[in-house]
N, C-alpha and C positions, 0 to 999 in steps of 0.2 A: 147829316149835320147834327150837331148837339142842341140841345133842347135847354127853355129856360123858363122856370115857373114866377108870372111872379103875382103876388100878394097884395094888396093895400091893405094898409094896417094902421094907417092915420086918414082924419077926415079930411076934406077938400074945401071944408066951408070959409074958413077963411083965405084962399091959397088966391095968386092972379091969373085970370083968365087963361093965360096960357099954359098953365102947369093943369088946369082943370080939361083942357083940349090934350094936353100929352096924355092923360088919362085917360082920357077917350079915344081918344088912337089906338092907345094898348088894348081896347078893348076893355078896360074896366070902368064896368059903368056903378058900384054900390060897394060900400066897405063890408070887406072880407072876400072879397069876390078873386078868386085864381083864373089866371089864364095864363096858356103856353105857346109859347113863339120859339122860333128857330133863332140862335145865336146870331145877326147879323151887325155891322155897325150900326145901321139906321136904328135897329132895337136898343144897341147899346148907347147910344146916343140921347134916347128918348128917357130910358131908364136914369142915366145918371142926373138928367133935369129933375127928375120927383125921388128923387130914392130918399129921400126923407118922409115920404109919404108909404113907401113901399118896401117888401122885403122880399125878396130873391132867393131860389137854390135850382142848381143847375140838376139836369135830367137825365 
């Protein structure tokens, strides 16, 4: 399966609760921090609720 990197690249501190939880679901717990997940919907799902917090490139 394809691979997908992704980034935070804006802060959290003002964001709602629930976008600071999709964040922590990915796995990202501190800005600049990378993690790689397999392409699923649940992931793409989760991505497009913060992808203004985060930046992406596939693997």
């Amino acid at each position: 399966m394809a691979k997908i990197q992704i980034t935070q690249t804006r802060s959290k501190i003002k964001c709602p609760e629930r976008q600071k939880r999709t964040l922590e679901a990915l796995g990202i717990k501190k800005l600049n921090q990378t993690v790689e997940h397999e392409i699923t919907p649940q992931i793409l799902g989760m991505i497009n609720k913060v992808k203004h917090l985060i930046s992406t490139t596939e693997v």
